[in-house]
KOLTITI-955092 format. One record per residue: x, y, z of N, C-alpha, C in turn; residue in three letters. Coordinates in steps of 0.001 Angstrom, whole numbers, padded with zeros to 6 digits, always signed. Atoms other than C-alpha are relative to their C-alpha. Layout:
% residues N
XYZXYZXYZALA;...
This chain:
% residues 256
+000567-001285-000437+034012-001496-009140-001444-000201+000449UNK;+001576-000305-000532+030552-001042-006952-000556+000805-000480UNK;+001119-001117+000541+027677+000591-007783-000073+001339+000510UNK;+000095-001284-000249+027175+004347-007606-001323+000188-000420UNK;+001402-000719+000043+024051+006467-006711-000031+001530-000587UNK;-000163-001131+000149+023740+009651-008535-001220+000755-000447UNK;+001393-000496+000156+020566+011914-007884+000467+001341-000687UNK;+000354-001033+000578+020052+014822-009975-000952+001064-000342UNK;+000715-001078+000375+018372+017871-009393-001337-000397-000017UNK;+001399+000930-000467+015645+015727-007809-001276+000818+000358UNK;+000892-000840-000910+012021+017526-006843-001072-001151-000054UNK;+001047+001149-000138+009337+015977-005459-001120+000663+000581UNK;+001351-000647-000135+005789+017649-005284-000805-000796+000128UNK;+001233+000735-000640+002992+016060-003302-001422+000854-000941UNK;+000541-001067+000319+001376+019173-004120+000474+001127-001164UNK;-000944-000530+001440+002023+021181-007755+000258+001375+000875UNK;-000254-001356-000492+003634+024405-006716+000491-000527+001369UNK;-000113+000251-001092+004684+022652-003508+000701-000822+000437UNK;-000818+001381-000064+007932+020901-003324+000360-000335+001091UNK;-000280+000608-001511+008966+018695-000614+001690-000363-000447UNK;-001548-000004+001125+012464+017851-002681+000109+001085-000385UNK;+000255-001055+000892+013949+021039-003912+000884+000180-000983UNK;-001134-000118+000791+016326+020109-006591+001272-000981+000659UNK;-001313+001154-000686+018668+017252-004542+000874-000406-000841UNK;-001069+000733+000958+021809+016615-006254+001273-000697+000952UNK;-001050+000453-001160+024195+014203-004107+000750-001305-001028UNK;-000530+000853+000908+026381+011569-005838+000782-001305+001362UNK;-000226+001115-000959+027150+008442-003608+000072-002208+000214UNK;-000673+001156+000496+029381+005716-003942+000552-000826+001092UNK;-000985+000942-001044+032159+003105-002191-001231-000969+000292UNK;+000619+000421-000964+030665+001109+000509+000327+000602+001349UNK;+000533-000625-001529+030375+003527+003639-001209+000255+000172UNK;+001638-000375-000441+027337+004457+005405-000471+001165+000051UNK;-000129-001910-000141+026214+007948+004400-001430+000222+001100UNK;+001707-000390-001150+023239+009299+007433-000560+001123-000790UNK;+000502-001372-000046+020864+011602+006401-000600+000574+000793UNK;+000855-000797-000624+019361+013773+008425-000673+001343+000394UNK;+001494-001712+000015+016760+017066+009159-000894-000581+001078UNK;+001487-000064-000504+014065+017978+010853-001125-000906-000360UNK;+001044+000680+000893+010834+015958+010333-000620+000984-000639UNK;+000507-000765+001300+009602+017013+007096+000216+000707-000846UNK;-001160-000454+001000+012365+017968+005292-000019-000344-001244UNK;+000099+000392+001463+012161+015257+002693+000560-001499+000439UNK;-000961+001522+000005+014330+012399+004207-000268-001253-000297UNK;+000494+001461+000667+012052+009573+003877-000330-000018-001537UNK;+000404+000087+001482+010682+010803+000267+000991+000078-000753UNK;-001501+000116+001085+014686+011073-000794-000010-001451+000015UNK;-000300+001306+000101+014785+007201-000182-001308-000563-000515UNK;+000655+000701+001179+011492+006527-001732-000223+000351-001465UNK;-000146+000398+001275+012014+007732-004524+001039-000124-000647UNK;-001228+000920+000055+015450+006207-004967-000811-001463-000412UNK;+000084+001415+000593+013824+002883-004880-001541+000212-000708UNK;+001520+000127+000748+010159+004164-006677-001156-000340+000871UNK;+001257+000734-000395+007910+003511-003711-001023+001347-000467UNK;+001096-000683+000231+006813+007059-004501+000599+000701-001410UNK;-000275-000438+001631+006894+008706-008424+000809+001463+000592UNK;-000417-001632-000058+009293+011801-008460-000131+001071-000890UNK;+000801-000732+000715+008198+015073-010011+000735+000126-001432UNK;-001183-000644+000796+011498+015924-011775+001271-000690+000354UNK;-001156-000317-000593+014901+015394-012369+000532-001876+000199UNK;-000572+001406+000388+017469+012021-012646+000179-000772+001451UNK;-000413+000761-001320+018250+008922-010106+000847-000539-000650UNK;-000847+000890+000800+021046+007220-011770+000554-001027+000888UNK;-000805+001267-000493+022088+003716-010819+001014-000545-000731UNK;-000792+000401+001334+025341+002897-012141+000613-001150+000771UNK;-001003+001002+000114+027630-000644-012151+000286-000363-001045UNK;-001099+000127+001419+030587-001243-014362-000675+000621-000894UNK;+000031-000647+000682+029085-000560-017544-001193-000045-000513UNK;+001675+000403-000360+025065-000880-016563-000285+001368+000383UNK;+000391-000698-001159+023291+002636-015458-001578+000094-000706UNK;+001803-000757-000287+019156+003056-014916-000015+001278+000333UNK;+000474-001176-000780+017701+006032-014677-001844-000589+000826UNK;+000778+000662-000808+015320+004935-011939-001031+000913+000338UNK;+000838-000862-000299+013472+007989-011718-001099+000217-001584UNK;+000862+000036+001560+011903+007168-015523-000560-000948-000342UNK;+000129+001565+000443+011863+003402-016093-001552-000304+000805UNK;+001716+000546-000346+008290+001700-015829+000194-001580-000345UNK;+000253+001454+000520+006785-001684-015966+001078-001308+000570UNK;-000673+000962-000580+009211-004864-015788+001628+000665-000128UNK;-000820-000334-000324+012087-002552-016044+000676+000332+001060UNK;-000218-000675-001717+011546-001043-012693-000242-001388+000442UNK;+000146+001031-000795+010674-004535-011219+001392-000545-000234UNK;-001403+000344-000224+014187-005435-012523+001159+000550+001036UNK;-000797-000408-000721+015561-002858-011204+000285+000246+001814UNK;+000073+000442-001809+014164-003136-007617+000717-000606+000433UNK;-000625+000902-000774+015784-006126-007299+001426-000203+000253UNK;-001570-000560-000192+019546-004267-007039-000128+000759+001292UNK;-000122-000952-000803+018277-002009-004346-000980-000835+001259UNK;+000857+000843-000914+017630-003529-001123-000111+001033+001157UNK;+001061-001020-000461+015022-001572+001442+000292-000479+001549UNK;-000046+000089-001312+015436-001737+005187-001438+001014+000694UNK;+000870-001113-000306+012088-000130+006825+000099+000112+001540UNK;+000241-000419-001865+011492+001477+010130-000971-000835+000573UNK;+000934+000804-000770+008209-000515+010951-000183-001718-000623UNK;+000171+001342+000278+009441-003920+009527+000233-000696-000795UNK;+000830+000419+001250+007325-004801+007045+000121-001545-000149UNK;+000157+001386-000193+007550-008717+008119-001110-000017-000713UNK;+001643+000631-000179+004656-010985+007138+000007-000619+001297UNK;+000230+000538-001079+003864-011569+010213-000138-001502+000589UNK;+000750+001411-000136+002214-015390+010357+000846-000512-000896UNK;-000685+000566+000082+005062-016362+008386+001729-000401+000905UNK;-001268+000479-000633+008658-018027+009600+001285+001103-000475UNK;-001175-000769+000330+011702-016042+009813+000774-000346-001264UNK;-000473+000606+001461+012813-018420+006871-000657+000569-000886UNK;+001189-000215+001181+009858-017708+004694+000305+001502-000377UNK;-000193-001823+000157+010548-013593+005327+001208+000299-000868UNK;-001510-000644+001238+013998-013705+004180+000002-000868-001529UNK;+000346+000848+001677+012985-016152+000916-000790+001060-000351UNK;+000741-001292+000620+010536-013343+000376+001228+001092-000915UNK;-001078-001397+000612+013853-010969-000810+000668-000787-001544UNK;-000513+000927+001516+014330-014085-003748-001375+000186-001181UNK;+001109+000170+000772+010736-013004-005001+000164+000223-001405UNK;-000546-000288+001505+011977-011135-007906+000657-000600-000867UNK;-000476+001006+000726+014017-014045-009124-000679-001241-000279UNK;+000535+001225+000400+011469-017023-009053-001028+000455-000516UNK;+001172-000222+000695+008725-017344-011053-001342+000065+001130UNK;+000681-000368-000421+005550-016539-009672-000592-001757+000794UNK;+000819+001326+000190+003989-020665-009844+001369-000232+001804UNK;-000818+000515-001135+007336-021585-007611-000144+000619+001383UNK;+000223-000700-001271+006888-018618-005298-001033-000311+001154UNK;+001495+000848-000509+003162-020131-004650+000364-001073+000584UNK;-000785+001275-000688+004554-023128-003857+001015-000184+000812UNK;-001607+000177-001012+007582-022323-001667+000793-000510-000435UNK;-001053+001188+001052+009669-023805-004256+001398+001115-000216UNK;-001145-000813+000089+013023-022074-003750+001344-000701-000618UNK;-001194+000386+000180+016550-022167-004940+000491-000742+001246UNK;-000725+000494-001022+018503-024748-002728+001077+001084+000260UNK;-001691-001049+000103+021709-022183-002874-000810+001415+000567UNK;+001301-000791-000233+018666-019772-002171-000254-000074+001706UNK;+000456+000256-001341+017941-021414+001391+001404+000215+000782UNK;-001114+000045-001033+021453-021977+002224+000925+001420+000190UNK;-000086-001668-000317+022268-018307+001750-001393+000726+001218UNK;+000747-000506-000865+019531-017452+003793+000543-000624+001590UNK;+000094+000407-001529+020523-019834+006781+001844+001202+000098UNK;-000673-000332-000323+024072-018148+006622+000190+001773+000444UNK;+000933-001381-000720+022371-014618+006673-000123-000310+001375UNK;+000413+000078-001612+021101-015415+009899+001182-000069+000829UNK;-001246+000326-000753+023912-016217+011219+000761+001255-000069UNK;-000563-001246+000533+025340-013120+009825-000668+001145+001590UNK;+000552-001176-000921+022964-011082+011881-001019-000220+001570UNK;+000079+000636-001428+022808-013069+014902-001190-000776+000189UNK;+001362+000313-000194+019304-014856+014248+000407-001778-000199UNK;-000027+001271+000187+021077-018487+013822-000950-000766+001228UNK;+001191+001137-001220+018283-021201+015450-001218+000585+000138UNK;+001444-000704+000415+015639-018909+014362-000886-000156-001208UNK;+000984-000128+001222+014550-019774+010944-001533-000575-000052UNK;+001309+000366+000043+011537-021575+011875-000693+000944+001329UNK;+000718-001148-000741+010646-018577+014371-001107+000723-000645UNK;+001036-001017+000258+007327-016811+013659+000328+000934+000072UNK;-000437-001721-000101+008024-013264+012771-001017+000614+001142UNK;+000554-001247-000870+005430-012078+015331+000293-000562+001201UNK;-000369+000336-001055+007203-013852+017769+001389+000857+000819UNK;-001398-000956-000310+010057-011672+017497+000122+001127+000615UNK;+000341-001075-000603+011091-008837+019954+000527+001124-001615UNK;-000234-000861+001338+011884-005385+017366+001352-000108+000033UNK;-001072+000170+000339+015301-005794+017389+000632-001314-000894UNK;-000589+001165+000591+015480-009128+016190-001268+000211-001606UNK;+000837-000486+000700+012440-007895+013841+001056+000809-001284UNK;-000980-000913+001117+015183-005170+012165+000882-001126-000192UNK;-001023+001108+000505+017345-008006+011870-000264-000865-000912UNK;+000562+000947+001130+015429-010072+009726-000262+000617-001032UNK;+000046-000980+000662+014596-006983+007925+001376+000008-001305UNK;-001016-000317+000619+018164-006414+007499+000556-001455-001282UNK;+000472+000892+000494+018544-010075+006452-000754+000112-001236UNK;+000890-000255+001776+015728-009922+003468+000760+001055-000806UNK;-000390-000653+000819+017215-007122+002248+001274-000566-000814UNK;-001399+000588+000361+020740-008516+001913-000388-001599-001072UNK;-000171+001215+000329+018995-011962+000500-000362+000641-001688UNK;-000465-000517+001328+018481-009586-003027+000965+000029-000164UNK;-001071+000032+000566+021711-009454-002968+000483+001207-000836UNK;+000407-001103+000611+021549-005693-003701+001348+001111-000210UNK;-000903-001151+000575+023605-003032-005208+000152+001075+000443UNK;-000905-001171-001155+023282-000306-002608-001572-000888+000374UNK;+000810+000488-001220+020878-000802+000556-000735+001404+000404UNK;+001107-001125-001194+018069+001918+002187-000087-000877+000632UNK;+000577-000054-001209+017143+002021+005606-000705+001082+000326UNK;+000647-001070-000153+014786+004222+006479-000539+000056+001627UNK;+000502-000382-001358+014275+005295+010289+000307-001222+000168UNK;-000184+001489-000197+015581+001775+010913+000007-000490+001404UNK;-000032-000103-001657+016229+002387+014983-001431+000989+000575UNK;+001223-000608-000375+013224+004459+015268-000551-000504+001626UNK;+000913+001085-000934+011347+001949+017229+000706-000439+001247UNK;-000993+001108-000671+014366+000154+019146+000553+001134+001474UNK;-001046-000437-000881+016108+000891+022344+001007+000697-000426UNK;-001237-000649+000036+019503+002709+022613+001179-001485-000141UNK;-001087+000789-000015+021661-000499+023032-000635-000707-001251UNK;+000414+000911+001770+019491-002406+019833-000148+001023-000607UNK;-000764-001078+000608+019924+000903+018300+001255+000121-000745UNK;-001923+000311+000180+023491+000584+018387+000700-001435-000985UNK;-000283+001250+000918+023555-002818+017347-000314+000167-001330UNK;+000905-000420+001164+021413-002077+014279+000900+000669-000740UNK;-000802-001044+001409+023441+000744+012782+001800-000686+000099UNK;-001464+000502+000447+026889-001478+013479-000240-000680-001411UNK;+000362+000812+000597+025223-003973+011756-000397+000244-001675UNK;+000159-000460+001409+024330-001655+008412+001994+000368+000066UNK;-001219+000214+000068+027847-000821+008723+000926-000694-000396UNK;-000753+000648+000023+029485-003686+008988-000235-001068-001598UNK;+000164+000618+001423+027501-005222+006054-000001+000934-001058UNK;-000363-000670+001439+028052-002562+003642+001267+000096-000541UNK;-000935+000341+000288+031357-003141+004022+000452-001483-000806UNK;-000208+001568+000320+031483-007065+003846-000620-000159-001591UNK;+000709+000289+001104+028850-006822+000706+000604+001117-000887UNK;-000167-000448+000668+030743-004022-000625-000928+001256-000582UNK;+001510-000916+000943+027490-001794-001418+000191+001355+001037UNK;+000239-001186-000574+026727+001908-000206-001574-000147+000328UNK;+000858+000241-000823+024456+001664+002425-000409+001652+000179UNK;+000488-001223-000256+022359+005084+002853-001490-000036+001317UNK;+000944-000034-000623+020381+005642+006020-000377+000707+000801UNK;+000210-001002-000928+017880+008190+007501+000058-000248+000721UNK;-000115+000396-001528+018032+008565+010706-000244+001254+000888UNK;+000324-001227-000901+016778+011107+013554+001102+000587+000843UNK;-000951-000121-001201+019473+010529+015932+001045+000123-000258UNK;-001116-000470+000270+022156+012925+015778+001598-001124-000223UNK;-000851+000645-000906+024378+010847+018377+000676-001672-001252UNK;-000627+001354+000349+024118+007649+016527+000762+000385-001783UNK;-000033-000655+001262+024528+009353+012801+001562+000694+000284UNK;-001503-000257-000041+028015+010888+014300+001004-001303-000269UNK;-000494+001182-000478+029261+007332+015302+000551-000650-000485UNK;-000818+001262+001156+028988+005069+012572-000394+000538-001426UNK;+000168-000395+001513+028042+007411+009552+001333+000484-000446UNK;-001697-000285+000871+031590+007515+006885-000605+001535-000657UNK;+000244-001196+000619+029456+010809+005758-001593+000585+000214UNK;+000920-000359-001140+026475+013076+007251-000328+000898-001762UNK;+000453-001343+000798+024054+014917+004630-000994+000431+000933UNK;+001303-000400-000630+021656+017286+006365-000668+001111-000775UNK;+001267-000475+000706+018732+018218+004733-000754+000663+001080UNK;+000764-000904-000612+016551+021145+005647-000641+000637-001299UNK;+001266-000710+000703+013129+022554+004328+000276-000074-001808UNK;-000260+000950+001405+014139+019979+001127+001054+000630-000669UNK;-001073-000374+000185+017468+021091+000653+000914-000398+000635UNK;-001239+000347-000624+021005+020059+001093+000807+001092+000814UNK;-000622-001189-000528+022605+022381+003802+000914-001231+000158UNK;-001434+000316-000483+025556+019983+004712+000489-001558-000492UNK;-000476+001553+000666+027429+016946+002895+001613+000522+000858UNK;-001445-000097-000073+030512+016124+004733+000141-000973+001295UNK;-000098+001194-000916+031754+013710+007661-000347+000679+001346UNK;+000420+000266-001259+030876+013455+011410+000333+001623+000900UNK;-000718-001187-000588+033722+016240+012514-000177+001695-000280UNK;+000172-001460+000077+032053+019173+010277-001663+000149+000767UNK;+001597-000884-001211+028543+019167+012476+000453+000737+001095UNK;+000022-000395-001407+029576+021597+014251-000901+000905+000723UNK;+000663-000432-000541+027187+024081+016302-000868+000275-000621UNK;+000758-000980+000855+026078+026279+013520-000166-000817-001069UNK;+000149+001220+000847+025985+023388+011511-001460-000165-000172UNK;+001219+000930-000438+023288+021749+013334-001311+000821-000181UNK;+001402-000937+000074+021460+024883+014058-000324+000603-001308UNK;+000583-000622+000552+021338+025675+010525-000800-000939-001232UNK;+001159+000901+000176+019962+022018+009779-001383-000196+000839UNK;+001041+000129-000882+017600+021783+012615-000828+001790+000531UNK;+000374-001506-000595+017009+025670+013590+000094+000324+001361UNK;+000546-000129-001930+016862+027034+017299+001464-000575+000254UNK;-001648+000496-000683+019491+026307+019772-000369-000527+001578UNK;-000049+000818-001334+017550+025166+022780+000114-001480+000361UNK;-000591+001283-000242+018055+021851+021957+000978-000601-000262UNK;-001177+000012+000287+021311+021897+021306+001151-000181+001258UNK;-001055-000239-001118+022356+022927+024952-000511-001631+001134UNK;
């Protein structure tokens, strides 16, 4: 059995009296690709950080469960949460390469949490460590690249290495956050096969915001849309329909 995500009655206040979360309860399992999406400023990116803790949430449970393991990820501190990071692997919209290092070096970066700190200094990796990384690449089309400079890379091959590191945790579900943002329409496309196709192969529930309706019909197994930090719609591709949209997004002139 795979891991399951189960948020509870989530809020998330920047500001006291001022939630940006308003109680999120979604439960999300298998390995399909659920999309979220809203308006900007709904909540979509702060539902996926605080899933993995980049930002503290006000209220309210994250449960990570496998077999007969579950965190509450919205409580845990210290080297608990650094454990638990290293189940949940992060896909970002702008990267987050080291730049001036090698496409090798970026995806050994996703083994940080498993070597000791002295080895990490040293580039001292697992052999079984490297050779999972060269077959990554290969995975996501970057074979004959590992000694590529990440700032040599155009952004598509950039999200790819991305995608890559994430997968080299070896993680228990996967974020992406705005992951095509940046990219063309045809490396767009590629991109969200590519969360797709590995959430299947790895088995994990892949969750990723995303702006774009079009592509979020396509290859998402399930569509939540969030509005003014609320769930208005959990359900697959075929229930967005008009009044759907307009009563995630509002208005209807951009609709026609």
């Amino acid at each position: 059995m795979g891991a399951s995500l189960h948020i509870i009655d989530l809020i998330k206040e920047y500001k006291a009296g001022q939630p940006v979360l308003k109680g999120i309860t979604l439960e999300i399992a298998g390995d399909g690709l659920t999309a979220v999406i809203g308006p900007s400023g709904t909540g979509k990116s702060t539902l996926l950080r605080c899933v993995n803790r980049l930002i503290e949430p006000t209220r309210g449970r994250i449960l990570l469960k496998h077999e007969a393991d579950t965190v509450d990820l919205a409580t845990i501190r210290g080297a608990a949460l650094r454990r638990a990071r290293r189940r949940i692997g992060m896909v970002f919209q702008e990267y987050n390469l080291v730049e001036r290092l090698t496409v090798m070096e970026n995806l050994l970066t996703g083994r940080l949490g498993y070597t000791s700190a002295f080895n990490a200094w040293r580039r001292r990796f697992d052999p079984a460590d490297i050779q999972y990384a060269y077959s990554l690449l290969e995975t996501v089309g970057l074979a004959g690249f590992a000694n590529q400079r990440a700032d040599a890379l155009s952004g598509g091959q950039r999200q790819r290495v991305g995608i890559a590191r994430a997968l080299m945790q070896r993680p228990q579900i996967l974020l992406a956050d705005e992951p095509t943002s940046s990219l063309d329409p045809k490396t767009s496309v590629e991109i969200m096969e590519l969360l797709l196709e590995q959430g299947r192969a790895q088995r994990i529930p892949v969750i990723v915001n995303i702006h774009d309706v079009e592509l979020a019909r396509r290859y998402a197994t399930r569509i939540v849309g969030m509005s003014g930090g609320h769930v208005v719609y959990d359900g697959d591709a075929s229930g967005l329909s008009h009044d759907v949209l307009k009563q995630i997004y509002g208005g209807e002139s951009w609709l026609e």
